[in-house]
TIPAMAR-750583 format. One record per residue: residue in three letters; x, y, z of N, C-alpha, C in turn. Coordinates in steps of 0.2 Angstrom, whole numbers, padded with zeros to 4 digits, always signed. Example, Ala and Ser with C-alpha at 12.3 -4.5 7.8 and 13.67 -1.06 7.14 Angstrom:
BEGIN
Ala+0066-0028+0039+0062-0022+0039+0066-0016+0039;Ser+0064-0011+0035+0068-0005+0036+0064+0000+0039;
% end
This chain:
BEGIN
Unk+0428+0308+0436+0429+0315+0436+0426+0319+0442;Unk+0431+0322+0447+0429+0327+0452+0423+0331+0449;Unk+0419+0334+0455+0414+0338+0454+0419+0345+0456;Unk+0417+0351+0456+0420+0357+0459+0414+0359+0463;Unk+0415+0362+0467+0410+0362+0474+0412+0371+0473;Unk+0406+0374+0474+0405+0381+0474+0408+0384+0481;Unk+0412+0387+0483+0413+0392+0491+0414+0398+0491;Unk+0410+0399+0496+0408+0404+0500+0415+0408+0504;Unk+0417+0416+0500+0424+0418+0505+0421+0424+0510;Unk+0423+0426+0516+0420+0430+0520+0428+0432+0522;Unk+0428+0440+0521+0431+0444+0525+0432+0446+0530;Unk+0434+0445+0537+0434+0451+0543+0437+0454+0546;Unk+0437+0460+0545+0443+0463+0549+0444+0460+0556;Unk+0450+0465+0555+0455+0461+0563+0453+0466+0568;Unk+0454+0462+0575+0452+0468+0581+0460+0470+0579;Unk+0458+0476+0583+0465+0482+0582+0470+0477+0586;Unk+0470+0474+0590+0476+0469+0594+0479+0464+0589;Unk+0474+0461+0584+0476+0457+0580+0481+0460+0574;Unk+0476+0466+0575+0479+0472+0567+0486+0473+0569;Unk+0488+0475+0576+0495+0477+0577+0500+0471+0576;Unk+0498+0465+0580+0500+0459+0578+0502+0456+0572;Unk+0497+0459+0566+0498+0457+0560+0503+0464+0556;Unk+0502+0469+0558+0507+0473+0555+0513+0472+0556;Unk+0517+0469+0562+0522+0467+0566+0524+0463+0560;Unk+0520+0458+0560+0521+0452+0556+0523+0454+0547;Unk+0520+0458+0546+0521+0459+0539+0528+0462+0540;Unk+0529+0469+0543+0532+0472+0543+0540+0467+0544;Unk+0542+0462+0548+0548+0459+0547+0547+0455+0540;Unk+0542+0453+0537+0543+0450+0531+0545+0454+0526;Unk+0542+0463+0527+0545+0466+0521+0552+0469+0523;Unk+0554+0471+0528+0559+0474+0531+0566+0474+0525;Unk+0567+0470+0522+0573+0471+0517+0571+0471+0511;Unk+0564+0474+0509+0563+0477+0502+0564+0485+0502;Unk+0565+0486+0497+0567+0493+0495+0561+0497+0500;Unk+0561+0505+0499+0557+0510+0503+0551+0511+0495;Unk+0555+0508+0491+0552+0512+0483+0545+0507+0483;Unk+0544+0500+0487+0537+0496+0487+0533+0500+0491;Unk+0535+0504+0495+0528+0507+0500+0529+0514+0497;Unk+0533+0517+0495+0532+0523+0491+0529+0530+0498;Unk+0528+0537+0496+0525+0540+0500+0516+0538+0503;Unk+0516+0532+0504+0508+0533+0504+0508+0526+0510;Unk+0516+0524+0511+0515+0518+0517+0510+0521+0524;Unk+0512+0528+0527+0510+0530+0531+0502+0530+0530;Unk+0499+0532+0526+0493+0533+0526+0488+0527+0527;Unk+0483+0529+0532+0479+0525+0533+0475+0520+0526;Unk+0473+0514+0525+0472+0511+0520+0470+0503+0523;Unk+0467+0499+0516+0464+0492+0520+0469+0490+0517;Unk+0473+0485+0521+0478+0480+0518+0476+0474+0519;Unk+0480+0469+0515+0477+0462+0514+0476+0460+0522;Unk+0484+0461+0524+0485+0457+0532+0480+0461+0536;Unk+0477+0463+0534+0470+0467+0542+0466+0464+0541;Unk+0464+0457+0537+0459+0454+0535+0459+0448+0538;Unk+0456+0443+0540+0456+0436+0541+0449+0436+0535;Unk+0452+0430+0532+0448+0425+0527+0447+0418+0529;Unk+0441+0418+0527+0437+0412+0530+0435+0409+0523;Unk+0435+0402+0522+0431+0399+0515+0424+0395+0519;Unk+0419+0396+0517+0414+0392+0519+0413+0387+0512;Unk+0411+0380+0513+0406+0373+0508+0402+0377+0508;Unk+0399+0375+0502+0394+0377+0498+0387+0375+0502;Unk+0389+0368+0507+0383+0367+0508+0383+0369+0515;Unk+0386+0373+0519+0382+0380+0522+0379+0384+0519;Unk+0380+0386+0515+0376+0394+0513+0367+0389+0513;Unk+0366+0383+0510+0360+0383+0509+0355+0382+0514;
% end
């Protein structure tokens, strides 16, 4: 039986270069869903998944 190994997640936002690059990116992936998934509130400034880079660190860093 496998053991399960504890990890470590870390969020970073994106430099704003990466952020435009990543909204770009979303943006053609949602392009042909309805307007009713962004609703009135698309515009507003907000933290979205894609502004983020995630990182998983082993367990056996943190010690």
């Amino acid at each position: 039986m496998g053991s399960f190994k504890r990890r470590t997640w870390k969020l970073e936002p994106l430099e704003p270069d990466e952020r435009a690059v990543s909204n770009q990116a979303h943006l053609e992936r949602t392009i042909d869903r309805s307007d009713d998934a962004f609703g009135p509130a698309a515009n507003q400034p907000a933290h979205h998944w894609w502004h983020y880079r995630v990182t998983v660190h082993p367990a056996s860093l943190d010690a």
